[in-house]
NUTOR-339403 format. One line per 3 residues: number of its first residue (from 1); their letters; for each residue x, y, z of N, C-alpha, C. Coordinates in Angstrom, 2 decimals, m for minus. Each point is the difference from the previous one (the first is absolute). Last residue first. Example, Ala and Ser with C-alpha at 12.3 -4.5 7.8 and 13.67 -1.06 7.14 Angstrom:
2	sa	12.85:m2.25:7.08:0.82:1.19:0.06:m0.77:1.09:0.73 | 0.29:m5.72:m0.07:m0.89:1.19:0.00:0.90:1.20:0.00
***
This chain:
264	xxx	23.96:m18.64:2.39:m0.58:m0.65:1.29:m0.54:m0.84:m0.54 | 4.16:3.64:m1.77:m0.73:m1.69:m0.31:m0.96:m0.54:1.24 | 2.00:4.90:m2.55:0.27:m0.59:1.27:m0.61:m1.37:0.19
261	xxx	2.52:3.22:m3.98:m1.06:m0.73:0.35:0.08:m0.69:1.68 | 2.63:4.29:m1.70:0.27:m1.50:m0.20:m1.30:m0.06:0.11 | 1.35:4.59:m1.65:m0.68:m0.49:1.02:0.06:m1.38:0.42
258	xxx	3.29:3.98:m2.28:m1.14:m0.88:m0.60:m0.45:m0.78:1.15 | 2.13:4.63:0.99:0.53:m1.08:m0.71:m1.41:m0.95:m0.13 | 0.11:4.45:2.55:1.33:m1.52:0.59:0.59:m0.98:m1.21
255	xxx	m3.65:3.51:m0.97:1.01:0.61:0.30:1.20:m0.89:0.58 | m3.49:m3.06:m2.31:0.06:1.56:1.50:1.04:0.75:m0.21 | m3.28:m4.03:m3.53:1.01:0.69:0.90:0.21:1.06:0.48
252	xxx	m3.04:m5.07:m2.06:m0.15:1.79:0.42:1.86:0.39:m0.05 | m3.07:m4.60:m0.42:1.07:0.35:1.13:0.46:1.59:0.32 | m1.81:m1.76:m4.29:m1.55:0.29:1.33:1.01:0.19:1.37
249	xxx	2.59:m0.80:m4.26:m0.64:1.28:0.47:m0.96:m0.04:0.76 | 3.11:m3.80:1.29:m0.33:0.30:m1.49:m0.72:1.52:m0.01 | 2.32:m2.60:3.43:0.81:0.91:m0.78:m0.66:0.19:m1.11
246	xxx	m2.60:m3.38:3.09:1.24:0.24:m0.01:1.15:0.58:m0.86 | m5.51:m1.27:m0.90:1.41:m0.90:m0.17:1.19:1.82:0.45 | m5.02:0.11:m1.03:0.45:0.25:0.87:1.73:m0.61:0.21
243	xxx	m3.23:2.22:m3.66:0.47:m1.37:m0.14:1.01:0.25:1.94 | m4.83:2.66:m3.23:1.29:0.02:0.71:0.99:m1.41:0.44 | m3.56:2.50:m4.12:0.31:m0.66:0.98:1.30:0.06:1.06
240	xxx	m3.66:2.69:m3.93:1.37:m0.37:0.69:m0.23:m0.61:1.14 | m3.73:2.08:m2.63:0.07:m0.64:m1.19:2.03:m0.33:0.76 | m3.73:1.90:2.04:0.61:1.06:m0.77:1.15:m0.70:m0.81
237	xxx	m5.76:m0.87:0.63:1.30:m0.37:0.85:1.21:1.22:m0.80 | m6.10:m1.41:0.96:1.05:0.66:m0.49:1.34:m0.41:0.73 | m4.33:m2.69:m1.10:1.22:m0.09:1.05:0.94:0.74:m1.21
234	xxx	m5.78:m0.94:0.03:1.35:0.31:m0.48:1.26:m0.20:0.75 | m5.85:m1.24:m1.27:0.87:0.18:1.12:1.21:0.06:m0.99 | m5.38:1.89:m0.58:0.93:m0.98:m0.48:1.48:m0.21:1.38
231	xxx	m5.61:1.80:m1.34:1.06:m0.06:0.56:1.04:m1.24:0.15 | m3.46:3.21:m3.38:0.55:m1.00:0.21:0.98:m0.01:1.49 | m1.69:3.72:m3.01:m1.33:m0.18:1.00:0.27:m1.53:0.76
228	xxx	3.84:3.86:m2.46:m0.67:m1.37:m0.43:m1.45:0.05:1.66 | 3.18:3.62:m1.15:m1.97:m0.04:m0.24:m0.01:m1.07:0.17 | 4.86:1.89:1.81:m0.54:m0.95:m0.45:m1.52:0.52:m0.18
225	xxx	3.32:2.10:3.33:m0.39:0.07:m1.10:m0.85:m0.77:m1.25 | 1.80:m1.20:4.19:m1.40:0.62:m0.17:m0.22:0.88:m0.99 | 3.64:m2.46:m0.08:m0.89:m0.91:0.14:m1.52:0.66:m0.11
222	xxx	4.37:2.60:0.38:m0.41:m0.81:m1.43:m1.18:m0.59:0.25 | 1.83:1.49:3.64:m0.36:1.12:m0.50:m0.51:m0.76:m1.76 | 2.46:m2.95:2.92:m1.45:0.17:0.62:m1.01:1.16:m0.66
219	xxx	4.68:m0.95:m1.33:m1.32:m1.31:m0.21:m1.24:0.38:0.23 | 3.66:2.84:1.55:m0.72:0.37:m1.20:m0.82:m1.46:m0.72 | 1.87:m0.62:3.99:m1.05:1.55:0.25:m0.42:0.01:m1.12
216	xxx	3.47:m3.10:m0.07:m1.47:m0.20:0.80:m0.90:0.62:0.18 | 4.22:1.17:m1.19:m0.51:m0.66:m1.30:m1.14:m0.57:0.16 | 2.54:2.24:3.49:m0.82:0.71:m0.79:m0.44:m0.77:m1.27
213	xxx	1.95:m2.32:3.03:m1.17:0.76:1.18:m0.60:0.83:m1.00 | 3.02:m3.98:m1.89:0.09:1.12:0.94:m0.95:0.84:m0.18 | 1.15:m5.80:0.36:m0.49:1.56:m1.30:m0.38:1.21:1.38
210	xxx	3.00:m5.63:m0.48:m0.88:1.06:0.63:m0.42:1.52:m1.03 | 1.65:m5.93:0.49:m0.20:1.22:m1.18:m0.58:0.95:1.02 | 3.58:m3.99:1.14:m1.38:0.30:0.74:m0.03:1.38:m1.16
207	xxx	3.32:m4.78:0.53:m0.27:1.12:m0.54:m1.17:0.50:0.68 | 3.71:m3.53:2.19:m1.20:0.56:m0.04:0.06:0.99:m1.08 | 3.71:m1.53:2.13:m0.10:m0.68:m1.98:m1.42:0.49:m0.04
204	xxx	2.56:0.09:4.43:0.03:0.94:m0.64:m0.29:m0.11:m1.48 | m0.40:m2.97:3.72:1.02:m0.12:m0.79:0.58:1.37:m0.62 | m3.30:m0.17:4.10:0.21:m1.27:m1.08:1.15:0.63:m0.27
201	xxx	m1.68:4.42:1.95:m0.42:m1.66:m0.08:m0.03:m0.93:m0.83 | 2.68:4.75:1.31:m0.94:m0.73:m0.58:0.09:m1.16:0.52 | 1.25:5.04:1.75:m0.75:m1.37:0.14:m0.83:m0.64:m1.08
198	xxx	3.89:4.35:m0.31:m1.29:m0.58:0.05:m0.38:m1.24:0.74 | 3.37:3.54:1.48:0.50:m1.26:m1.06:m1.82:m0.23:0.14 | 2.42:4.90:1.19:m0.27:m1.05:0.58:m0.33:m1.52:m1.19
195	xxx	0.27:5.34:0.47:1.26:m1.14:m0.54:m0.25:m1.21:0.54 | m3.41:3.19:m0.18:0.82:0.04:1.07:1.00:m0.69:0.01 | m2.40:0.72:m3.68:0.06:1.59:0.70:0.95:m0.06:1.41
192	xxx	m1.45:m4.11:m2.19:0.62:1.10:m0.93:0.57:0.90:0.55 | m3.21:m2.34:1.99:1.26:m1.09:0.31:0.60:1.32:m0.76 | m3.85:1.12:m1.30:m0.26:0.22:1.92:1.51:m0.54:m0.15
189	xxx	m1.44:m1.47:m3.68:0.28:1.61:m0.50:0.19:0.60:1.49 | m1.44:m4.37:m0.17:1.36:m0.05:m0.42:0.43:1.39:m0.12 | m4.50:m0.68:1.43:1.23:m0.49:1.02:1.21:m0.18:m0.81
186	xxx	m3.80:1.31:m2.40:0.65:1.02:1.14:0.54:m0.62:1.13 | m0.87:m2.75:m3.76:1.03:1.64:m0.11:m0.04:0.29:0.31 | m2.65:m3.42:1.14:1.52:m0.56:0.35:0.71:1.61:m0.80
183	xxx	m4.90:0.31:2.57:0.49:m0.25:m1.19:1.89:m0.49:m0.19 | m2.65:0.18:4.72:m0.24:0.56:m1.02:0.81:m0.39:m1.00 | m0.93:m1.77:4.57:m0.74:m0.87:m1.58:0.34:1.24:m1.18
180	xxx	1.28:0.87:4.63:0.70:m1.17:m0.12:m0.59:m0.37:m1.55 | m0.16:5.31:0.30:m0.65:m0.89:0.90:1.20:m1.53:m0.49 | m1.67:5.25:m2.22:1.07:m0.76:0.58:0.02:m1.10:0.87
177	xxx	m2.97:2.85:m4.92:0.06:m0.38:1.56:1.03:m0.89:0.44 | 0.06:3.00:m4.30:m0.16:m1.25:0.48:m0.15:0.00:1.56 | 0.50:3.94:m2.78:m0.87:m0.09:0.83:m0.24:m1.47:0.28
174	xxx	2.38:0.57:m4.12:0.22:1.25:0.80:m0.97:m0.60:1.07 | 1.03:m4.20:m3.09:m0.04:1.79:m0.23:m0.31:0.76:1.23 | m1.50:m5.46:m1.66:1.13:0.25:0.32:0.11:1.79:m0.36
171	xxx	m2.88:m5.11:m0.41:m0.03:1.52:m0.46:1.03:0.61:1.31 | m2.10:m4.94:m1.25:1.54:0.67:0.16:0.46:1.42:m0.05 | m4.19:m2.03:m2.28:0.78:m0.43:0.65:1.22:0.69:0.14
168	xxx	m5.96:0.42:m1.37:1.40:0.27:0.35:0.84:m1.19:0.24 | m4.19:0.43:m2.78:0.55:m1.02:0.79:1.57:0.55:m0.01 | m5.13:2.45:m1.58:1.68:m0.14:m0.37:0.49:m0.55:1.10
165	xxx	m5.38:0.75:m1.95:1.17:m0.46:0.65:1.17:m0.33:m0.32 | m4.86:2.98:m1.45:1.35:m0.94:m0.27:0.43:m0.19:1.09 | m4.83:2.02:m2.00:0.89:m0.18:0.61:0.99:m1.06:m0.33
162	xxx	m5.06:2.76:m0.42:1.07:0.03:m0.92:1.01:0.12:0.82 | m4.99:m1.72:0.68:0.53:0.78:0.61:1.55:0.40:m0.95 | m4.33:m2.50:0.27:0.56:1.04:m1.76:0.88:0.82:0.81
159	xxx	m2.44:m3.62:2.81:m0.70:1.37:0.01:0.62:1.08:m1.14 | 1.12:m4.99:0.15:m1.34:0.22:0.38:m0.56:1.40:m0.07 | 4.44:m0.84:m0.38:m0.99:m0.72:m1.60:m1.77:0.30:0.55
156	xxx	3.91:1.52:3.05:m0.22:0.41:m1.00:m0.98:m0.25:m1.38 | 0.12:m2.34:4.27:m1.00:1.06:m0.07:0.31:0.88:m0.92 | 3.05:m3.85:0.07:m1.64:m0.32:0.11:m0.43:1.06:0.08
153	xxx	4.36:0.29:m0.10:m0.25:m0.28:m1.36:m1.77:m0.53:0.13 | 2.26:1.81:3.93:m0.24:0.68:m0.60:m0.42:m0.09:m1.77 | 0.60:m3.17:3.42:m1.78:1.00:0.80:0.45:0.52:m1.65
150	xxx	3.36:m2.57:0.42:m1.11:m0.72:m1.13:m1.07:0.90:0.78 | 3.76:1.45:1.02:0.45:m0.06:m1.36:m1.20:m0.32:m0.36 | 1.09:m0.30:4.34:m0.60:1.90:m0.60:0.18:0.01:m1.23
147	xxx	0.90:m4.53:1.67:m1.54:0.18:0.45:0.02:1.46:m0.56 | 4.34:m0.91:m0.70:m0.53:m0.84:m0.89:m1.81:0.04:0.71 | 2.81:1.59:3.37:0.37:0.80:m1.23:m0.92:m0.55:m1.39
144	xxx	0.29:m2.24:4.37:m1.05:1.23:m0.13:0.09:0.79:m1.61 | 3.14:m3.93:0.86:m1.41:m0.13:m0.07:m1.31:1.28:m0.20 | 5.06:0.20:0.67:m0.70:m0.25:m1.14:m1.23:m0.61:m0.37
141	xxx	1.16:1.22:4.56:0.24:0.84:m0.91:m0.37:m0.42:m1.42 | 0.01:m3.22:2.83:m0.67:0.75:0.13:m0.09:1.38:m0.36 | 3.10:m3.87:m2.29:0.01:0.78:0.87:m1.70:0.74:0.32
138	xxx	1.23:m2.90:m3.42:0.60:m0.66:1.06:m0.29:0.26:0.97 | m2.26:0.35:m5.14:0.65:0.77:1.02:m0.04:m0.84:1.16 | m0.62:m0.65:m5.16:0.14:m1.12:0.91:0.92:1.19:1.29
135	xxx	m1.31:0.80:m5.31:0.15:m0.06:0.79:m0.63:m0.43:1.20 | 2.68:m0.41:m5.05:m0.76:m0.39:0.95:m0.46:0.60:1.54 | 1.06:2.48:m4.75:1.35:m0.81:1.09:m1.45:m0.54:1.01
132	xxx	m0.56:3.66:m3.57:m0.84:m1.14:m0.05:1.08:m1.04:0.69 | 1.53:3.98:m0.10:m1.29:0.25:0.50:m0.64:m0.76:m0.16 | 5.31:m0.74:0.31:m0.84:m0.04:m0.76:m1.20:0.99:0.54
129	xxx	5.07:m1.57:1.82:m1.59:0.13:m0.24:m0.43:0.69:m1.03 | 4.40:m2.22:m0.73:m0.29:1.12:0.75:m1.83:m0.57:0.17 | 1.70:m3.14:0.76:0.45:1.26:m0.35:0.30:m0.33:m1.07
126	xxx	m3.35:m2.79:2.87:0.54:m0.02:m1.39:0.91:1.33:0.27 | m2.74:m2.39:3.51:0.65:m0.92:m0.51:0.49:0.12:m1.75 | m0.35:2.86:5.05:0.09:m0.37:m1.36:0.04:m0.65:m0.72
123	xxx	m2.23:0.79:5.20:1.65:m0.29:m0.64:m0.21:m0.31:m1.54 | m3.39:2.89:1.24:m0.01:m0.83:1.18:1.89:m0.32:m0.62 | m3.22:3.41:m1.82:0.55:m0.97:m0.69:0.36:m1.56:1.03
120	xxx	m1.65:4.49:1.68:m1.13:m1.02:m0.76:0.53:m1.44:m0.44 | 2.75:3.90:1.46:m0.42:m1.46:0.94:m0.77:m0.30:m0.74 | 1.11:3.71:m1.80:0.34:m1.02:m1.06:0.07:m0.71:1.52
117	xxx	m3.38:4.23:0.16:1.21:m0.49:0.20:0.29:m1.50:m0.80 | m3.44:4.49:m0.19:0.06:m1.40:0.45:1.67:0.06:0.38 | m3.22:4.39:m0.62:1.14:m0.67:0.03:0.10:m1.57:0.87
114	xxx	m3.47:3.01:m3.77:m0.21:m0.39:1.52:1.29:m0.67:0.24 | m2.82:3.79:m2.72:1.18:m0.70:m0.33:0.53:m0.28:1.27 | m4.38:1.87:m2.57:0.43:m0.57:1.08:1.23:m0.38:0.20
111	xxx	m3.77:3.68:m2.32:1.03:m0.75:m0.14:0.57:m0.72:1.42 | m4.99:2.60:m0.29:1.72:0.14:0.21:0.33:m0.83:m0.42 | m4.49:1.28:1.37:0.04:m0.32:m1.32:1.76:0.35:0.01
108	xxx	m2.65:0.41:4.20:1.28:1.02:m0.59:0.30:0.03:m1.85 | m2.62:m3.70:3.07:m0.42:1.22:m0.46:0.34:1.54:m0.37 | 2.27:m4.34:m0.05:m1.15:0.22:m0.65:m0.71:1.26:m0.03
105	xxx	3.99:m0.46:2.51:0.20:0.40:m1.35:m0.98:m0.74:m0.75 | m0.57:m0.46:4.62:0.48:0.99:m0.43:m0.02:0.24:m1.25 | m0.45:m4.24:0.82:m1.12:0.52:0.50:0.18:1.72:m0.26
102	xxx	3.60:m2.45:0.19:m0.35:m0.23:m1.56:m1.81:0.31:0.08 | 2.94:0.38:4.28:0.67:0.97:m0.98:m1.11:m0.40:m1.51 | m0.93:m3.05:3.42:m0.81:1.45:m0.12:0.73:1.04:m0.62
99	xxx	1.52:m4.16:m0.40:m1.42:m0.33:m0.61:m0.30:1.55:0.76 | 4.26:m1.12:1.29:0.22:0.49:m1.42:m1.57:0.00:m0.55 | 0.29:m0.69:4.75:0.72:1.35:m0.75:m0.41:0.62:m0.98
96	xxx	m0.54:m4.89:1.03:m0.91:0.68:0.94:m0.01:1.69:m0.65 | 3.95:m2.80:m0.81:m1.56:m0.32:m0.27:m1.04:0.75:m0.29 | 4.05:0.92:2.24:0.39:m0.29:m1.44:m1.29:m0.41:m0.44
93	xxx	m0.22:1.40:4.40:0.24:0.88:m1.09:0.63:m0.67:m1.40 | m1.71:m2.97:2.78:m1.12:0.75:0.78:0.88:1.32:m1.42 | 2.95:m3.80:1.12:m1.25:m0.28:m1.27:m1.35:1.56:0.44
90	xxx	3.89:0.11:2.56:0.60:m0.18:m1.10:m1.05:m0.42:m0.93 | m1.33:m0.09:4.60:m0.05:1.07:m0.82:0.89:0.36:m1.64 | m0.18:m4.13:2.27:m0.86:0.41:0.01:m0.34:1.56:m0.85
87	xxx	4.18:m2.46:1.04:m0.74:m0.41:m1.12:m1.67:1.06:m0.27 | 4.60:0.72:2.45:m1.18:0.41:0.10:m1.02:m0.13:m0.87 | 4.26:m1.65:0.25:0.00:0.40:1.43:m1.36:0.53:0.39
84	xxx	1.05:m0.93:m4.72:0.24:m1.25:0.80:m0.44:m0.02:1.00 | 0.81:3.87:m2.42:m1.29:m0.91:m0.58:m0.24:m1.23:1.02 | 4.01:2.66:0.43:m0.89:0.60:0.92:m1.50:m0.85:m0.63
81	xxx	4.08:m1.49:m2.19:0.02:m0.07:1.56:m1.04:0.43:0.38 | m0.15:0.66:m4.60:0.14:m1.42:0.37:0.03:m0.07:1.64 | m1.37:4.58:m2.16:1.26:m0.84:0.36:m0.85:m1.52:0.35
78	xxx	m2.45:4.23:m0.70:0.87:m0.16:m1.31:1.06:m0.42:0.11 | m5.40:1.25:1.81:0.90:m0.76:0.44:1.58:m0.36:m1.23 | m2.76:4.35:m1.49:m0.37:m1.66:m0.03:1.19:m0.26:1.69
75	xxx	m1.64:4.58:m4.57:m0.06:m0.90:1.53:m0.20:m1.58:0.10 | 0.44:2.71:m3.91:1.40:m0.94:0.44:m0.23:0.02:1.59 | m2.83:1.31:m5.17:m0.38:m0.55:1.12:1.17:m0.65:0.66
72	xxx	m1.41:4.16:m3.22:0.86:m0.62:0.14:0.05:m1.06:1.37 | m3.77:2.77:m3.46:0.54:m0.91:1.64:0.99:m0.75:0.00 | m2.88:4.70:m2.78:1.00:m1.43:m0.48:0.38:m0.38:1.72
69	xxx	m3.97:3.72:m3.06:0.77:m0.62:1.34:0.63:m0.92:m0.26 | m2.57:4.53:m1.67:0.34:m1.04:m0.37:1.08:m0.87:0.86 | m3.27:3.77:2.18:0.99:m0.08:m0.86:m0.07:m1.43:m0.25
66	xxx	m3.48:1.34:2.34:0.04:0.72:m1.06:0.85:m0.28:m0.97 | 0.58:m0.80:5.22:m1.17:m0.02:m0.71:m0.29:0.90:m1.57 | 3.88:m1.13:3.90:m0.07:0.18:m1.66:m1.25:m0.37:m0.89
63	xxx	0.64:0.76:5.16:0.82:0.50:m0.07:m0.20:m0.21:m1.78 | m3.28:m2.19:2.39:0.17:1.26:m0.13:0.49:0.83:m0.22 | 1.18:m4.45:m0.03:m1.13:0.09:m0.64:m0.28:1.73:m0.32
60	xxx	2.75:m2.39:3.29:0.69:0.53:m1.11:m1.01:0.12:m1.34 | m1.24:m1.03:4.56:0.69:1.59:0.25:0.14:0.16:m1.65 | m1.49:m4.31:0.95:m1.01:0.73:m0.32:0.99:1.03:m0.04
57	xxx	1.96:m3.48:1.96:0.74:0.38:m1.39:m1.21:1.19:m0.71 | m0.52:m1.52:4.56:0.98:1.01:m0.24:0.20:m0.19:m0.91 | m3.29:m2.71:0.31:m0.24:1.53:0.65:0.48:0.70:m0.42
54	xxx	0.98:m4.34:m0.48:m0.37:0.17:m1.06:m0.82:1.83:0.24 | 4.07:m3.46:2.12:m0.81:0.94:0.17:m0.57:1.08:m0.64 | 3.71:m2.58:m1.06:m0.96:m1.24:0.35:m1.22:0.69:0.86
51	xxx	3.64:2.28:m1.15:m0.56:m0.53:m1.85:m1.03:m0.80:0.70 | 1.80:4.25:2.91:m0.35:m1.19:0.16:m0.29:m0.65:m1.20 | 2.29:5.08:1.09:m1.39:m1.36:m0.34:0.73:m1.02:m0.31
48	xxx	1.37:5.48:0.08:0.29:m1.72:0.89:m1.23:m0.11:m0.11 | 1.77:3.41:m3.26:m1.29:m0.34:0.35:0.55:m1.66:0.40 | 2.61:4.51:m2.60:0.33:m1.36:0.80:m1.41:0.27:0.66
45	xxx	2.01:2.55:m4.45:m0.89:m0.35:1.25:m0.46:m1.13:0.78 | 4.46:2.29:m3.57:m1.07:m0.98:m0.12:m0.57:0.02:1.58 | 3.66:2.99:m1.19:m1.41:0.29:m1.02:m0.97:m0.84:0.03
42	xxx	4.69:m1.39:2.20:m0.63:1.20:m0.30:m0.99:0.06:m0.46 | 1.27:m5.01:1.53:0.57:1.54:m0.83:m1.17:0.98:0.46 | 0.60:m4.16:2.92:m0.55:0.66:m0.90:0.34:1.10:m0.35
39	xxx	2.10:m2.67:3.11:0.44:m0.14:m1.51:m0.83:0.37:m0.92 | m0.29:1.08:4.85:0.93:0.63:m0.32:0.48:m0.17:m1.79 | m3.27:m2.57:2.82:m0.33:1.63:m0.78:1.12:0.71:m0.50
36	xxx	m0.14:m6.02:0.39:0.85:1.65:1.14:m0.79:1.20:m1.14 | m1.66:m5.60:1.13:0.66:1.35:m1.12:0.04:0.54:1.08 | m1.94:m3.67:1.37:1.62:m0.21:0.39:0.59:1.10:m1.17
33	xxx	m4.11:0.91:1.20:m0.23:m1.59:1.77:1.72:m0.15:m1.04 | m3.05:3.63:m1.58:1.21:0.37:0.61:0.81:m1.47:1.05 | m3.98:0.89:m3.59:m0.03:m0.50:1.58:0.82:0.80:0.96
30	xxx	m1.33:1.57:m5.46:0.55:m1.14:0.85:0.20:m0.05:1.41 | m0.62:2.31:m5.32:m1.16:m0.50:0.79:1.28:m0.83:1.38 | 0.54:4.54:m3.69:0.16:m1.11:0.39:m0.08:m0.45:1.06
27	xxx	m1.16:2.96:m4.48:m0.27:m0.43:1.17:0.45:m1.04:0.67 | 1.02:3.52:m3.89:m0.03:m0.95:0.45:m0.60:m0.22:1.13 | 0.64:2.81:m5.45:m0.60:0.00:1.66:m0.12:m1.58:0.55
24	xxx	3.28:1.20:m3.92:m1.27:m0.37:0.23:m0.23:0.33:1.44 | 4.01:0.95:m3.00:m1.22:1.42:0.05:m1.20:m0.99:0.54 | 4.65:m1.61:m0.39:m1.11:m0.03:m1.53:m0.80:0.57:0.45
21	xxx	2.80:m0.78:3.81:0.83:0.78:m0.99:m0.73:0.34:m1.50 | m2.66:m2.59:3.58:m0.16:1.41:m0.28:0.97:0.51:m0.73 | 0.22:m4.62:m0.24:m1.43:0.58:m0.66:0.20:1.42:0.10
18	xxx	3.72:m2.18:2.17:m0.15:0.41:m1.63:m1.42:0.56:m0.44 | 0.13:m0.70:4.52:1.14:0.23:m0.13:0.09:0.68:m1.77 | m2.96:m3.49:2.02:m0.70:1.27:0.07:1.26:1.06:m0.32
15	xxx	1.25:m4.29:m0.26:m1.18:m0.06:m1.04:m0.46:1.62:0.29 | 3.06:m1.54:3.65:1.11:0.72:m1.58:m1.34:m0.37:m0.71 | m1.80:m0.48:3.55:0.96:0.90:0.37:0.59:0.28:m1.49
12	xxx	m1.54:m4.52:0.92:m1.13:1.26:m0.34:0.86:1.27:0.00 | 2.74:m3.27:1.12:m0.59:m0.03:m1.10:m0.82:0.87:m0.52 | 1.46:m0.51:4.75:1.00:0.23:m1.39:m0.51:0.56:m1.03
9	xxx	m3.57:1.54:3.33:1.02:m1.07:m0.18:0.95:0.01:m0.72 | m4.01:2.59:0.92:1.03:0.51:0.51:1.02:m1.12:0.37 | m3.88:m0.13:m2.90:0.94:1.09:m0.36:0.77:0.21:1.33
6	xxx	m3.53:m3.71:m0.71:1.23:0.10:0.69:0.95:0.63:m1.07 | m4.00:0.63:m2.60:0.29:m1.06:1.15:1.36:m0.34:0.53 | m1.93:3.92:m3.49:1.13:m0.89:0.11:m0.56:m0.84:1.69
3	xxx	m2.10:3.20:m4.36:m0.09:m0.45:1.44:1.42:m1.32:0.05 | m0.82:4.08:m3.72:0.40:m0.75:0.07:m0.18:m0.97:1.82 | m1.75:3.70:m4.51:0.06:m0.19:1.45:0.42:m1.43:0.28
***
């Protein structure tokens, strides 16, 4: 049995996605405040709640009492912009959240596998990162993120809870959300479609590594897999970068022809 936190998000969405193609029963947990139901698959049972409302996560208690249990944990505030705009509650579920999701999977006796993010890192001072890379977060976002890292490496040791963290970045695949901050492939793959010329910024010499939506899922499906009784931190990736520079392949092409770089 597999619980998924914000199953009706990108991310979560494709973790509950593969689990059931592998025959696991799913549950998936979430608000609906910026997932769509529509991205919860088939076969898996959707239960709105609140992570920071330790009531409504009770529902999911009753629902797999008995069975062996795993917590895929990807509810969260999960942008730099909206963290910012709403510091407050941005720490209230990344925080706040992630200590009653791990309250949960005590007494669920569950696996934990809790999605951080690589803000932690703050600006790099080594590539590639590392998991031992200094970190020094900038952003209120990366702040909260690195706090659901240390609730969750503290009450794991404290209560034998058995968990991990994986420090997304750049995740990118089907069900990306659309907006001014979303991801730069789905605004170049958006420009694509419409022959239109990307927007880059600077020079175009920027590199940026991204990993796709399913190599993330199955991180996540690995992780809780795991007996270790240890919680540790990771940063799955899909191992490619992109190079923005003017006619090179991140520039793409259309049915019109190859795309120029646009320079702001």
């Amino acid at each position: 049995m597999l619980v998924v936190t914000g199953g009706a998000g990108f991310i979560g969405s494709h973790v509950a996605e593969i689990a059931l193609s592998r025959g696991e029963r799913v549950i998936a947990v979430d608000d609906l405040s910026s997932g769509d139901p529509r991205n919860v698959p088939r076969g898996a049972q959707l239960v709105v709640a609140d992570v920071t409302r330790p009531e409504q996560l009770g529902r999911v208690i009753e629902l797999v009492r008995g069975e062996e249990v795993a917590i895929a944990h990807l509810a969260a505030v999960a942008s730099v912009v909206e963290a910012s705009r709403s510091p407050a509650r941005a720490l209230e579920v990344n925080v706040v959240g992630t200590a009653n999701v791990l309250e949960l999977a005590r007494r669920l006796d569950a696996y934990l596998a809790l999605a951080s993010s690589a803000a932690v890192y703050g600006e790099p001072s080594e590539l590639p990162l590392k998991e031992s890379s200094p970190i020094r977060p900038i952003s209120l976002y990366g702040v909260s993120k690195l706090a659901a890292e240390q609730v969750t490496f503290s009450l794991a040791a404290e209560h034998g809870i058995r968990a991990s963290a994986l420090r997304l970045f750049n995740v990118y695949g089907p069900r990306m959300k659309p907006g001014p901050y979303a991801s730069v492939v789905y605004n170049f793959l958006t420009a694509a479609l419409r022959c239109e010329a990307p927007v880059i910024y600077g020079d175009g010499s920027a590199t940026r590594d991204f990993v796709f939506v399913a190599d993330v899922a199955e991180a996540f499906l690995r992780a809780v897999e795991r007996s270790s009784t240890w919680a540790r931190a990771g940063r799955p990736a899909s191992r490619s970068s992109l190079t923005w520079s003017p006619g090179s392949p991140a520039s793409g092409s259309s049915p019109g022809g190859p795309l120029p770089g646009q320079g702001t």
